[in-house]
N, C-alpha and C positions, 0 to 999 in steps of 0.2 A: 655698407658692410656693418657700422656698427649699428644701427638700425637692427638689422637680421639677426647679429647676434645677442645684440640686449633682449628682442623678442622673443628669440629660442631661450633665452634664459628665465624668465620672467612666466612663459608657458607651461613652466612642470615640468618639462623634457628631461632638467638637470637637476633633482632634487636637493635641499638646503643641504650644503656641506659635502656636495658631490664635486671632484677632481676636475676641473675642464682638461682639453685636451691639449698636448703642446703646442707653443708658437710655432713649432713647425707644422704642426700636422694641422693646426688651423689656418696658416698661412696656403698653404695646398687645397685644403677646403674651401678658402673665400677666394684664392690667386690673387692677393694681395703677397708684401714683403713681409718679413719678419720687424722691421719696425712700424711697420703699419700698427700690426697687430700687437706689438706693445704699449703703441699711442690707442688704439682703442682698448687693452683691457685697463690702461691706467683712467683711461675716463670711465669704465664703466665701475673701476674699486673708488673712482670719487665720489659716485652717484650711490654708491651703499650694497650697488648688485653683487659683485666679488670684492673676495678678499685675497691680497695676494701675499704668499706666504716665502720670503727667502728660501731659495734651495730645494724647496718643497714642490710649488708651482702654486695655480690657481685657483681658488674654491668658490665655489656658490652661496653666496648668504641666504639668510632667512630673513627679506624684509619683513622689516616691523613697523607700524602705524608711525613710530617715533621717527621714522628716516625721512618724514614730509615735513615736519617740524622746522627743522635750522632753514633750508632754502626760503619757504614761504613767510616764517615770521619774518626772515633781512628783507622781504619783497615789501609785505604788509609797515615796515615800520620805515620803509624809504617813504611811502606816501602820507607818514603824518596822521593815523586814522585819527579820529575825537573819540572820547569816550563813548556816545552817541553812537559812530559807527559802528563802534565793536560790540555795540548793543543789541543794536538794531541787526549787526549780522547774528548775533547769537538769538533772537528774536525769530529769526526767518527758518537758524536752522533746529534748534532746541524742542519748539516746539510740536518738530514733526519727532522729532527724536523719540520727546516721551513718549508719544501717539505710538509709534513702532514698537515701544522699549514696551507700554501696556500690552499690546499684541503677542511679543514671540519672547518675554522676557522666561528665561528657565528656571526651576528653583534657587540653583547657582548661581544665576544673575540677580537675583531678587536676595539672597544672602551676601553678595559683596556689596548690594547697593546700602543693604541695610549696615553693613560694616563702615562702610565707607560715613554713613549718617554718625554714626556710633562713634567715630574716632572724629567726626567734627566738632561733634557733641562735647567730648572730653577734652580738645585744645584747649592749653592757657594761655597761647599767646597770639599773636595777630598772624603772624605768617606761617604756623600750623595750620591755624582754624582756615587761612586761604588756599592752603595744597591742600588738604583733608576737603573743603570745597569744589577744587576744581576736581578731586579724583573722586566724590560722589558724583558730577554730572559727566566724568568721562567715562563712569560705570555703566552710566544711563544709556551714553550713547553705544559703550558696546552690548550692552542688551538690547539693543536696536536690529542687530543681527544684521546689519548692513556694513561692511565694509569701507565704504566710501564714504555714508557719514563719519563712522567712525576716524577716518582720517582727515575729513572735515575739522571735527571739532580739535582733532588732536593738532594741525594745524594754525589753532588760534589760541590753545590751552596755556602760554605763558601769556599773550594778551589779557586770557581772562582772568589770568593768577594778579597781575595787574588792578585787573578793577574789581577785585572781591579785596584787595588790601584799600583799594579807596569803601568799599562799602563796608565791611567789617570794622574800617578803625571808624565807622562813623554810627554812634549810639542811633540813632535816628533811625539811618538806612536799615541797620541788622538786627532792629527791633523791630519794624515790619516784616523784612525782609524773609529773614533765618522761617519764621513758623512753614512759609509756605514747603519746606523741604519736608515736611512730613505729609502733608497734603499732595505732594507729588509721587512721594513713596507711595503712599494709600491706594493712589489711583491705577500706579501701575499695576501694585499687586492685584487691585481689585478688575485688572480686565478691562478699566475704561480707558479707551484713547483719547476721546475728548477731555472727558474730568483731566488725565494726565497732560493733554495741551493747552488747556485752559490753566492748570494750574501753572503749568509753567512760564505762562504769560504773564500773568499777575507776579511770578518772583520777579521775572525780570524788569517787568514796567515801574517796581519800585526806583528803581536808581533814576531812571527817565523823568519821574514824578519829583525827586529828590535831593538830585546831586545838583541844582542850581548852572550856575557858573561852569562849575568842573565839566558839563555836561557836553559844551561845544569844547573846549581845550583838549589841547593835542594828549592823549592819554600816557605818553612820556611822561610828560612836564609830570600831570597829576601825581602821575605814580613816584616819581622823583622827589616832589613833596612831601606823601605820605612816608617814603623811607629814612627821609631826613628827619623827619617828625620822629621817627622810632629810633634813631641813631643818637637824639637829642634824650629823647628818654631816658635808653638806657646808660647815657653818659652822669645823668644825676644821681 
């Protein structure tokens, strides 16, 4: 039963912000009880699908990309990834990204990406220049026009805020690194999907080539480091 009903909701049938119907009149519809049907619409308001409003009754959310985030980062960071991993997946998936994002990107997409460059460009401090980062390549991915990657990436997006505070606080890294971000913009705009995948492979191969050590370590740890590192800073 809750099955049926998360799928009738999730189908369009019940548009964002539309009333469900009462525990009784649902309870009659599925021929389950009425606390059946309390214990599943409380899992389905834990899952993001409703909202349920005191006195009011039941509403329909408007899933957002952001509602895959919390579950699968606690999944991804029970296993420990390495820096490496979260590389190597962004590697696998990024690169198809641009590829797409050149293909169907829209004026509008190609104006937030270039905003999104714009406001990285102007960060003065480490963990600006890394959310300005990761919301240039999450631009990218929703100019992809794909859905599911987009919730892809959106599902590793604090992973990857992560390792752009390991590669930005490191001179090295984001002095290779950073140019290729105009070389990806170019591409997209220019129509090319390979230029656009190829360049994006080159950003990301930097850290692979670079972060030494850090590179097998549990991407926690690293990033736990680099934060201490900035908390030690700004205490002098």
């Amino acid at each position: 039963m809750t099955r049926r009903l998360e799928l009738e909701l999730l189908s369009g049938q019940h548009p964002a912000g539309s009333k469900l119907e009462s525990e009784r009149v649902l309870s009659q519809r599925f021929g389950v009880s009425r606390p059946m049907i309390r214990e599943v619409l409380r899992g389905l308001e834990q899952q993001g699908i409703i909202e349920v409003v005191p006195g009011r009754g039941s509403f329909v959310r408007d899933v957002r990309i952001t509602d895959a985030v919390r579950p699968l980062d606690a999944l991804y960071r029970q296993r420990k990834p390495t820096s490496r991993d979260v590389i190597s997946a962004r590697m696998m998936l990024e690169r198809e990204t641009a590829a797409l994002a050149a293909q169907h990107a829209t004026p509008e997409d190609l104006r937030v990406i270039e905003e999104m460059l714009l406001r990285f460009d102007e960060a003065r401090d480490l963990v600006s220049r890394a959310r300005a980062d990761v919301a240039f390549h999450a631009a990218i991915a929703a100019a992809s026009h794909n859905p599911v990657i987009e919730a892809m990436f959106g599902s590793i997006a604090t992973l990857t805020f992560e390792l752009m505070l390991r590669s930005l606080g490191d001179p090295s890294v984001s002095r290779e690194g950073v140019p290729y971000h105009q070389e990806i913009l170019s591409a997209i705009t220019a129509r090319d999907p390979k230029a656009a995948s190829d360049a994006m492979a080159a950003h990301l191969d930097v850290a692979l080539r670079t972060y030494g050590d850090d590179l097998d370590q549990s991407l926690d740890l690293v990033a736990q480091r680099k934060i201490e590192q900035l908390m030690d800073l700004s205490a002098d």
